[in-house]
C-alpha atoms as a printed R data frame, in Angstrom:
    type eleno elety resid chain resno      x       y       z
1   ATOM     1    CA   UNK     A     1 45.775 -30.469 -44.800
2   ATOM     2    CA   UNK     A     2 45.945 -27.802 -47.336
3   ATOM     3    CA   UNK     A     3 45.167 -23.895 -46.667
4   ATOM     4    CA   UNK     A     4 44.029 -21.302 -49.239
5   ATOM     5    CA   UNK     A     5 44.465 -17.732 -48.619
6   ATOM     6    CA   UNK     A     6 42.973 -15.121 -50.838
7   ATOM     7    CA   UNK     A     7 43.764 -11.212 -50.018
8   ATOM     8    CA   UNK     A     8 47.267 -10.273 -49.512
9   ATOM     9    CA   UNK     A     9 46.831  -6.566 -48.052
10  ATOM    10    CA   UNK     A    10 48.307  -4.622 -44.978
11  ATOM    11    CA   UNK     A    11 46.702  -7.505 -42.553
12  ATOM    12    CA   UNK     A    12 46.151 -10.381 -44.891
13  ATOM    13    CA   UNK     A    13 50.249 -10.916 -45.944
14  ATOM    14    CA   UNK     A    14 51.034 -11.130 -41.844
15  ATOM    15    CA   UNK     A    15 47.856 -13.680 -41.464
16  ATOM    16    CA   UNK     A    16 49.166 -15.927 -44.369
17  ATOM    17    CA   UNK     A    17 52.849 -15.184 -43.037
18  ATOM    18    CA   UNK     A    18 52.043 -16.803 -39.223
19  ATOM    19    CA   UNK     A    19 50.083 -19.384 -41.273
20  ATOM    20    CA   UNK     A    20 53.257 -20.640 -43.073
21  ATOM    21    CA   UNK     A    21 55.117 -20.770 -39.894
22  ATOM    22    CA   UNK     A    22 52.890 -22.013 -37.477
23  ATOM    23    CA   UNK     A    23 50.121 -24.853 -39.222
24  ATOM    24    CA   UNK     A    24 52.683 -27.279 -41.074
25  ATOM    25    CA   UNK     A    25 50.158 -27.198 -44.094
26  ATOM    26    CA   UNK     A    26 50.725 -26.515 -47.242
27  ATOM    27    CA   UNK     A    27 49.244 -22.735 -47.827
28  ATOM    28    CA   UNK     A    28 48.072 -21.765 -51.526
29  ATOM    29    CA   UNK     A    29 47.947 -17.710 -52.422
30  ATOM    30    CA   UNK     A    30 46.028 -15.752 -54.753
31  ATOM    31    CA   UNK     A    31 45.878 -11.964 -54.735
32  ATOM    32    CA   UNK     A    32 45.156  -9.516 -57.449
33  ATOM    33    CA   UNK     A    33 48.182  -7.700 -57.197
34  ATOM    34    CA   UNK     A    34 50.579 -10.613 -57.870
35  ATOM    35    CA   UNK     A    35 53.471  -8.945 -56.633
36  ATOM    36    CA   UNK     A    36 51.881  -9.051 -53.377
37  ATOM    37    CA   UNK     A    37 52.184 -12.852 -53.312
38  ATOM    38    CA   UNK     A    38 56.097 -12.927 -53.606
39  ATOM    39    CA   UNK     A    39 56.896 -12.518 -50.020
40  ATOM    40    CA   UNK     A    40 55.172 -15.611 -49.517
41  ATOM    41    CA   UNK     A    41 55.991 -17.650 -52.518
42  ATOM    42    CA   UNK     A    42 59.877 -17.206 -50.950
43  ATOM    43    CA   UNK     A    43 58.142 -18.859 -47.736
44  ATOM    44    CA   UNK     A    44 57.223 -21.735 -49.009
45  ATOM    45    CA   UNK     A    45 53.284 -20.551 -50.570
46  ATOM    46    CA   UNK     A    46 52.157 -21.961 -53.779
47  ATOM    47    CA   UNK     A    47 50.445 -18.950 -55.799
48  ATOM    48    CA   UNK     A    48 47.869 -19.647 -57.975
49  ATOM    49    CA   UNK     A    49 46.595 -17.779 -61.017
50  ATOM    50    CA   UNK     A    50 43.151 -17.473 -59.168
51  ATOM    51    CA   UNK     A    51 40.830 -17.692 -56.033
52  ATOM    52    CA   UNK     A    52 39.325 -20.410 -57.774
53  ATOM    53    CA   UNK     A    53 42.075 -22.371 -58.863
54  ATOM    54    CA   UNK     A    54 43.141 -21.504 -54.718
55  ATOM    55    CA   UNK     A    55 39.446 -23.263 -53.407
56  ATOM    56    CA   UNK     A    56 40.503 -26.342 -55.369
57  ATOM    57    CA   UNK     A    57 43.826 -27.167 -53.915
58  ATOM    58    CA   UNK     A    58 42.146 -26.266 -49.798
59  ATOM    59    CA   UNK     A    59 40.657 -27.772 -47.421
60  ATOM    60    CA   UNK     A    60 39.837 -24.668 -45.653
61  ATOM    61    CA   UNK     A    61 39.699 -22.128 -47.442
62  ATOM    62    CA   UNK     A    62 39.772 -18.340 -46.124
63  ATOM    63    CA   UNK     A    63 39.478 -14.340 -47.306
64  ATOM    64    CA   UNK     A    64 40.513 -10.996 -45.904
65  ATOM    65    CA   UNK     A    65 39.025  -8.784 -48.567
66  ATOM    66    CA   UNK     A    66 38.426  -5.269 -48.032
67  ATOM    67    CA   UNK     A    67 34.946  -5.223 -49.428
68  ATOM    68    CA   UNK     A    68 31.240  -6.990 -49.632
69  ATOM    69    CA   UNK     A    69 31.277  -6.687 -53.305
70  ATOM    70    CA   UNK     A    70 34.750  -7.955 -53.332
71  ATOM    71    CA   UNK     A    71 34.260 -10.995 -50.967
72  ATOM    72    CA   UNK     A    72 30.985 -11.539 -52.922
73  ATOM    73    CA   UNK     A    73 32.823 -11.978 -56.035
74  ATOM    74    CA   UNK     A    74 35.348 -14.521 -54.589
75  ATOM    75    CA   UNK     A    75 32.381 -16.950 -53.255
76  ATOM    76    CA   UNK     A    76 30.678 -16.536 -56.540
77  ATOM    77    CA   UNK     A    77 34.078 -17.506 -58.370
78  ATOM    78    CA   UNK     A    78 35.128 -20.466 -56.170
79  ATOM    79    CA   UNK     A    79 31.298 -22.055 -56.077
80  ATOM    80    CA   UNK     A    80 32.350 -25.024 -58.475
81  ATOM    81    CA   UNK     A    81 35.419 -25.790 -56.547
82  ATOM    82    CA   UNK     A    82 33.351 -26.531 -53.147
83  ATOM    83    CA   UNK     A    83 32.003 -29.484 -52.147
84  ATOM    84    CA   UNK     A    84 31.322 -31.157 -48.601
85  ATOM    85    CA   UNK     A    85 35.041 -31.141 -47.728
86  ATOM    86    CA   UNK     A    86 35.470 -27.639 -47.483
87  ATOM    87    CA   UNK     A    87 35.441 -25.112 -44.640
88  ATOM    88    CA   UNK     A    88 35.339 -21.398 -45.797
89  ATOM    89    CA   UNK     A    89 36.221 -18.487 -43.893
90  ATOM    90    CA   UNK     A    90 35.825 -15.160 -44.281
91  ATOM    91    CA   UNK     A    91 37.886 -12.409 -42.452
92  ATOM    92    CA   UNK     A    92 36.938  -9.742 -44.038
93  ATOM    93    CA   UNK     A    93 34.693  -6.659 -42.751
94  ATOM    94    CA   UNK     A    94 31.773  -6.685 -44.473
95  ATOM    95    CA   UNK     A    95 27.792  -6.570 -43.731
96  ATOM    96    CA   UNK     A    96 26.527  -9.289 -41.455
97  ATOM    97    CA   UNK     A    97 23.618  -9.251 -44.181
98  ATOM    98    CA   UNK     A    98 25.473 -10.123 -47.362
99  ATOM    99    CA   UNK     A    99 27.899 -12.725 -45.165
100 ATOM   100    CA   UNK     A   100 24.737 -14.566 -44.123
101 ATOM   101    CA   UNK     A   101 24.212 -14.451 -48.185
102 ATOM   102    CA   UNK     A   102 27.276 -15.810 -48.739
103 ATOM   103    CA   UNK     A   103 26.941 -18.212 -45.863
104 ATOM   104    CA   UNK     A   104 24.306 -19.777 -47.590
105 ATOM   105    CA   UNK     A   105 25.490 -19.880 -51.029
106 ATOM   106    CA   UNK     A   106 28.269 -22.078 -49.757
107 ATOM   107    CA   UNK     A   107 25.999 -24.508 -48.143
108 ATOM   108    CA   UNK     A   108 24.643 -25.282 -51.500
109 ATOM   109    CA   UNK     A   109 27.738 -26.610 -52.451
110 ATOM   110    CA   UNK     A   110 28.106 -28.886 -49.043
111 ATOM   111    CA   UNK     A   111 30.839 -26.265 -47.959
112 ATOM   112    CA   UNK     A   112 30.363 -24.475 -44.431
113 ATOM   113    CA   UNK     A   113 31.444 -20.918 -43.976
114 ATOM   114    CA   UNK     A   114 32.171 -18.646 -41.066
115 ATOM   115    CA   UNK     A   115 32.959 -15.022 -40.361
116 ATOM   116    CA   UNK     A   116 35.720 -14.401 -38.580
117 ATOM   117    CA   UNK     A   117 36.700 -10.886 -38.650
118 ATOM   118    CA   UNK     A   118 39.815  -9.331 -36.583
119 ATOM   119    CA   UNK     A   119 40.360  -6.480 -33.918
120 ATOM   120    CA   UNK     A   120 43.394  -4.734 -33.605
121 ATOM   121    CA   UNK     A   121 45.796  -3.624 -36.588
122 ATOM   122    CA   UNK     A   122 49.018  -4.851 -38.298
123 ATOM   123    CA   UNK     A   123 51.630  -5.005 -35.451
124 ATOM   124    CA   UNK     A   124 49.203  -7.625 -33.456
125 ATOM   125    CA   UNK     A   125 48.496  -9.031 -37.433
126 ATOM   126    CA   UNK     A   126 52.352  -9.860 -37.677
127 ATOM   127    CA   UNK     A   127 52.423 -10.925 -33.894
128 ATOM   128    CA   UNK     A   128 49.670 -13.156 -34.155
129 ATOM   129    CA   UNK     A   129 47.564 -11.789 -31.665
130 ATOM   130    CA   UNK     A   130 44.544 -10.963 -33.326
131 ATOM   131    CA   UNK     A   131 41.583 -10.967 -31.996
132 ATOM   132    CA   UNK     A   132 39.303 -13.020 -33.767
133 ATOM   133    CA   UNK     A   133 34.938 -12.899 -33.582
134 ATOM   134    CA   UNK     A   134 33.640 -16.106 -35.515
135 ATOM   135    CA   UNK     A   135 29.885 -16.317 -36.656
136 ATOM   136    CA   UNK     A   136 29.097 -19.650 -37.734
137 ATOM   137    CA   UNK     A   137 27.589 -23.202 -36.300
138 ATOM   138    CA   UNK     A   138 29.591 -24.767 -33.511
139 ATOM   139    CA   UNK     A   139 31.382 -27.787 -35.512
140 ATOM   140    CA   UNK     A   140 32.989 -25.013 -38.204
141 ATOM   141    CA   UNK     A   141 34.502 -23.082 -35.499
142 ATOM   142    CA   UNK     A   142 35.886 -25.936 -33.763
143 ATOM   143    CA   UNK     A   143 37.250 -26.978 -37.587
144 ATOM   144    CA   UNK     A   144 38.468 -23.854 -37.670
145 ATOM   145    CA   UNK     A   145 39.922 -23.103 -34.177
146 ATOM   146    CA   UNK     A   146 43.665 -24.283 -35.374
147 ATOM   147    CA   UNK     A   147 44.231 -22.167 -38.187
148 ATOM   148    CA   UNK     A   148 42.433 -19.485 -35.984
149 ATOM   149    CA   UNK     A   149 45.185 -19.864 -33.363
150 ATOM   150    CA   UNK     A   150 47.885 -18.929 -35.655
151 ATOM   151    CA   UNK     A   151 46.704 -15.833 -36.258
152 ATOM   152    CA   UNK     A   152 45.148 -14.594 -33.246
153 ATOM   153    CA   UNK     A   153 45.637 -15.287 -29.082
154 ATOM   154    CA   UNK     A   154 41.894 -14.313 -28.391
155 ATOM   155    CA   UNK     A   155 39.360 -15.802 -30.391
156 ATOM   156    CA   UNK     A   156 35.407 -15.974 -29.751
157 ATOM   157    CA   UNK     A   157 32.516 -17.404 -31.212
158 ATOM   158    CA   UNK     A   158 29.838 -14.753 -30.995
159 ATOM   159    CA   UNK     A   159 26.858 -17.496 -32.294
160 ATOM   160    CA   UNK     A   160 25.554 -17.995 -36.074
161 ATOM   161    CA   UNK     A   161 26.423 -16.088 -39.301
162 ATOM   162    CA   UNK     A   162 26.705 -13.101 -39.078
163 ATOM   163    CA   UNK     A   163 27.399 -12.550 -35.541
164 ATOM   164    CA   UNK     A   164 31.223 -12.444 -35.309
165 ATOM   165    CA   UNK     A   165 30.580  -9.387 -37.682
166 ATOM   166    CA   UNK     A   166 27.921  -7.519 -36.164
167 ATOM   167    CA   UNK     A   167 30.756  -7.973 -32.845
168 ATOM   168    CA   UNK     A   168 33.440  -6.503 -35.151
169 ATOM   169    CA   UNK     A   169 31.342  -3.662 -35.646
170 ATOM   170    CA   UNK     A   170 30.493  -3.333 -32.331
171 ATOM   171    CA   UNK     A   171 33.857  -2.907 -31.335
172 ATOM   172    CA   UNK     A   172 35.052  -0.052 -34.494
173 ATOM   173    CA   UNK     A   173 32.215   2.067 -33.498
174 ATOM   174    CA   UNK     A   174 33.377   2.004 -29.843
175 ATOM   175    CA   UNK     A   175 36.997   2.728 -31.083
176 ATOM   176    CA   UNK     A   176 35.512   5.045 -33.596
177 ATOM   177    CA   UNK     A   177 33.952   7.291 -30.561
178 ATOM   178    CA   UNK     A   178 36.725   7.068 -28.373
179 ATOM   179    CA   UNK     A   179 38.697   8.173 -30.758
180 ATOM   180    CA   UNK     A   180 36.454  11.227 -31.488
181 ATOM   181    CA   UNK     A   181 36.899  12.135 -28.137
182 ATOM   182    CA   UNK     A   182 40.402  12.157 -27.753
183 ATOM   183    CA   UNK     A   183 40.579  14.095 -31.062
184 ATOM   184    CA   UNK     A   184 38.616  16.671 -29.606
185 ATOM   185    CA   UNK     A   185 39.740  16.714 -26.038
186 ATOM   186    CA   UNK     A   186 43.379  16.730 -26.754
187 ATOM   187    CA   UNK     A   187 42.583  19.616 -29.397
188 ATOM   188    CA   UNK     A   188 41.535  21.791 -26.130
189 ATOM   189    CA   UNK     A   189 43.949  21.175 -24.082
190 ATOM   190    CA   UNK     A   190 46.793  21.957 -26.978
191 ATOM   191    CA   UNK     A   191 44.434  24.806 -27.773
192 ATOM   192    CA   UNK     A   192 45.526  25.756 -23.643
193 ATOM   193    CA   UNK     A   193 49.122  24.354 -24.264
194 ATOM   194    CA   UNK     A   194 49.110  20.979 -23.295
195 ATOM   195    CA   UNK     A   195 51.246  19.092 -25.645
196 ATOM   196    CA   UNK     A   196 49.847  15.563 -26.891
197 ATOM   197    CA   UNK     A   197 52.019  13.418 -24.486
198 ATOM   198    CA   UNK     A   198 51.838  15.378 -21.689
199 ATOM   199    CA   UNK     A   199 48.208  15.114 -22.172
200 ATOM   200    CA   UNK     A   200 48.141  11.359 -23.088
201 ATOM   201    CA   UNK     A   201 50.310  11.109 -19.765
202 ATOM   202    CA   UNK     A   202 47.468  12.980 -17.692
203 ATOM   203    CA   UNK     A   203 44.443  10.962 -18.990
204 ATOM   204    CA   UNK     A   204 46.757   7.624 -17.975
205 ATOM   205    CA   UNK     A   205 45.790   8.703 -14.200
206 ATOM   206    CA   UNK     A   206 42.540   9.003 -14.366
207 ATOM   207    CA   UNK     A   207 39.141   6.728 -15.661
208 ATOM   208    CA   UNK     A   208 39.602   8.618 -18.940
209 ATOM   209    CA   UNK     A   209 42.688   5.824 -19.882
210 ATOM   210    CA   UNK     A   210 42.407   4.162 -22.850
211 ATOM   211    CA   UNK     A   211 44.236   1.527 -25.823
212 ATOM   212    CA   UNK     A   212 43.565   3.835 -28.140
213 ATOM   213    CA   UNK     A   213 45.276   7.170 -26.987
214 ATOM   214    CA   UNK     A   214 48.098   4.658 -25.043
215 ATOM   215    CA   UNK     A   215 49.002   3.065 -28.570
216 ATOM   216    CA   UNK     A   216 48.556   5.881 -31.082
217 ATOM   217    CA   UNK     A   217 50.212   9.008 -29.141
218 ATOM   218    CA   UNK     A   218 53.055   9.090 -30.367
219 ATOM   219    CA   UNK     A   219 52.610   8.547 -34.050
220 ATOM   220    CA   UNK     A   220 49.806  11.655 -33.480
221 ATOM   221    CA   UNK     A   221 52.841  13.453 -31.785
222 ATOM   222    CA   UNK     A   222 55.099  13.119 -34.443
223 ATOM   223    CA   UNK     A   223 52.474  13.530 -37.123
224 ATOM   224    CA   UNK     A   224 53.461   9.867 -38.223
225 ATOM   225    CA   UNK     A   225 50.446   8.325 -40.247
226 ATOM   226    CA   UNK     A   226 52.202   5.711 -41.717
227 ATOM   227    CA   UNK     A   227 49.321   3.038 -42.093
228 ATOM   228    CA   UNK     A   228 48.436   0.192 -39.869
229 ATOM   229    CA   UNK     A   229 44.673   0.677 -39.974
230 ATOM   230    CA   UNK     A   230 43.554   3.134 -43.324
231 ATOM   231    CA   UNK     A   231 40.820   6.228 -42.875
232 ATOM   232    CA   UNK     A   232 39.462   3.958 -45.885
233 ATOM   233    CA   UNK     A   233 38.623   0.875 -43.756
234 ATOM   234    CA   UNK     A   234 37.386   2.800 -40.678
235 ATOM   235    CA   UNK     A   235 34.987   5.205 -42.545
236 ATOM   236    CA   UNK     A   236 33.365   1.939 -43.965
237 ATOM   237    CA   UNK     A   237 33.190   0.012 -40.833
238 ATOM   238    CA   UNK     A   238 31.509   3.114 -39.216
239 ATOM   239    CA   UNK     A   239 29.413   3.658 -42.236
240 ATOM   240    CA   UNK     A   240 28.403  -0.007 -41.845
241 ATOM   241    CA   UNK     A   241 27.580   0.516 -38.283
242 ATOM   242    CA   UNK     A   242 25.463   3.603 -38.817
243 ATOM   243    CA   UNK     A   243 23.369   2.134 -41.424
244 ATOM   244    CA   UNK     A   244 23.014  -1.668 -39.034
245 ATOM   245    CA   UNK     A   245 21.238   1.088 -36.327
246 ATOM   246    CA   UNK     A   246 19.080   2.552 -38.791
247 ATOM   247    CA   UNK     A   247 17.885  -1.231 -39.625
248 ATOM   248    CA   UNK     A   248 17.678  -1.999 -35.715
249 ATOM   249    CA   UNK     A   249 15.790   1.541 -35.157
250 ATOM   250    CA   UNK     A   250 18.362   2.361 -32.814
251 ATOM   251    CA   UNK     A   251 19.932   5.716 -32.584
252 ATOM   252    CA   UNK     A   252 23.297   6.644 -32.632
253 ATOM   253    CA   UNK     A   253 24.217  10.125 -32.808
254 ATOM   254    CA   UNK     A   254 27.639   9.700 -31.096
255 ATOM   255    CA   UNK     A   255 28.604   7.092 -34.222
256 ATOM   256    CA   UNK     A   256 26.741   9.706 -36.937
257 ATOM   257    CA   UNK     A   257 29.246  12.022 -35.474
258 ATOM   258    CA   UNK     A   258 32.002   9.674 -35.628
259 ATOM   259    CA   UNK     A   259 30.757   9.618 -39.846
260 ATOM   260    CA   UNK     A   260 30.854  13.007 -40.486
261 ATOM   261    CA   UNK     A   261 34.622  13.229 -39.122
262 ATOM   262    CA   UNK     A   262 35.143  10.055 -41.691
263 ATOM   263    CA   UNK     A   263 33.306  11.712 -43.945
264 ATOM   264    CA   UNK     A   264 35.554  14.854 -44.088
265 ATOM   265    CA   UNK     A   265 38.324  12.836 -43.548
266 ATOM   266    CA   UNK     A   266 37.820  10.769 -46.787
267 ATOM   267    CA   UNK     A   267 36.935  14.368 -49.156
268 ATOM   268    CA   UNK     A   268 40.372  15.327 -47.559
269 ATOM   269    CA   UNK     A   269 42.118  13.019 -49.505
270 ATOM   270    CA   UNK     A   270 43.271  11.290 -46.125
271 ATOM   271    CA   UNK     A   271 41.583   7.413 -46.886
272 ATOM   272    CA   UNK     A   272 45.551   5.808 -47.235
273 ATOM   273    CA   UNK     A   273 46.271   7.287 -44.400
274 ATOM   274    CA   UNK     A   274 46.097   5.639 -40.685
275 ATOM   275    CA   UNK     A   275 42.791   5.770 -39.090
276 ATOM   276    CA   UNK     A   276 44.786   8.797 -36.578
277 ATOM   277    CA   UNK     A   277 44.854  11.146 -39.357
278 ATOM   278    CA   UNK     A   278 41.529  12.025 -38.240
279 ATOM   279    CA   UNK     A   279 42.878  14.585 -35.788
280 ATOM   280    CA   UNK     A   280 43.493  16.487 -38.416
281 ATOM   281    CA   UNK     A   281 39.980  17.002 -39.482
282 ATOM   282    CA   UNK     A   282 39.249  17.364 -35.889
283 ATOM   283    CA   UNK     A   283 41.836  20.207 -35.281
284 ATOM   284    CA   UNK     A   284 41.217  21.629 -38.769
285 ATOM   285    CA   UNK     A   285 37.360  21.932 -37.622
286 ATOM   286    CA   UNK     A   286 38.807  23.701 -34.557
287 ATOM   287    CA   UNK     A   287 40.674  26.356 -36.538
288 ATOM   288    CA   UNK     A   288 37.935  26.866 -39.257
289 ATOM   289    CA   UNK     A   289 34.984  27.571 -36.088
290 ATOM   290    CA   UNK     A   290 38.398  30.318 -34.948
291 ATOM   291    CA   UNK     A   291 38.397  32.017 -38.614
């Protein structure tokens, strides 16, 4: 069996990585940046000069793009390369909507597709404990569930296109709130001088515990926002989420909060930056309502 991976980023290097050492297929590589591929040409990867070029060498065939327009343009790309052979999955965080699209564009090739978008960030990417939420009919997840299992120990199917993304979603704008809280929270209490991680330590005792504060305290301590999750990412997938409520009539004020902080965050020059940095728009907010 032969694997094709196309994005190379922050989580897609550590997916392909686990890949190589776990599935005893052959992987073939493609990303823009082609200096991006080395790592994994000195693993054993084939790169190719394109996504195409990647789709005709796989059997399944998969994507972790940051973007709808981008994974739009690698489906469009790779369409003569499918046929009836082919699984395709994509990993990337996009709309449900234009996944569905592309869900069905592959079909008229004979391909199947799936979304299979991840939870958590790079340390579980380079672990291989993922979390995985696959949209997609039942045989093309079971197809799939191998290569699935080398990236990720918790993997669900959520039901048809579409669905593992609306999931992923789901779960960012949950993270997206907590996260808003403990920004503003832990903003009072070092307003009242309560340092971070005597604070983090507090909330542990209590129902106000969470993954979020647990795993990013100390890099918020030590003003460390070296990147496993970007700003960039997060203010999309929130963005994304905001505008799936306005389709569903559902409102969401919490999450339009959550925006605005992303918002600010992005005009702040932050996007590179690890999804954390937000407590600095949160504190800076603080200090601008004391001016």
């Amino acid at each position: 069996m032969n694997i094709g991976f196309v994005g190379l980023g922050i989580m897609g290097a550590p997916m392909c990585e686990n890949i190589l050492k776990k599935s005893g297929a052959a992987v073939y590589v493609y990303n823009r940046t082609p200096a991006k591929a080395e790592p994994l040409a000195a693993m054993g990867a084939v790169v190719c000069g394109s996504a195409r070029e990647v789709a005709g060498q796989a059997d399944i065939f998969i994507t972790m793009v940051p973007t709808a327009a981008d994974s739009r343009a690698v489906y469009e790309s790779i369409l003569p390369a499918l046929d009836e052979t082919k699984l395709c999955i994509d990993m990337s965080t996009i709309e449900p909507s234009v996944s569905v699209e592309l869900a069905s564009l592959v079909r008229t090739r004979g391909a199947e597709f799936i979304d299979a978008p991840v939870v958590k960030s790079r340390p579980a990417a380079v672990a291989g404990t993922l979390g995985i939420y696959v949209g997609g009919p039942e045989a093309a997840f079971e197809r799939a569930l191998p290569i699935l299992r080398c990236m990720g120990s918790n993997i669900l199917r959520m039901g048809d296109n579409g669905k593992g993304l609306v999931m992923k979603i789901c779960h960012n704008a949950l993270v997206s709130q907590i996260q808003n809280g403990v920004n503003e929270t832990a903003t009072l209490a070092a307003k009242n001088g309560i340092d971070i991680l005597t604070f983090a330590e507090a909330i542990s005792y209590g129902g106000g515990q969470n993954m979020y504060l647990d795993t990013k305290k100390a890099a918020i301590a030590a003003e460390d926002y070296t990147t496993a999750f970007s700003v960039k990412n997060m203010h999309k997938d929130v963005g994304i989420c905001v505008n799936l409520a306005r389709e569903a009539g559902i409102a969401m004020p919490g999450e339009e909060n959550a925006l605005r902080v992303y918002d600010e965050a992005m005009t702040l020059g932050l996007g590179d930056e690890d999804f954390c940095a937000t407590a600095k728009v949160v504190r800076g907010q603080h200090a601008e309502a004391e001016a």
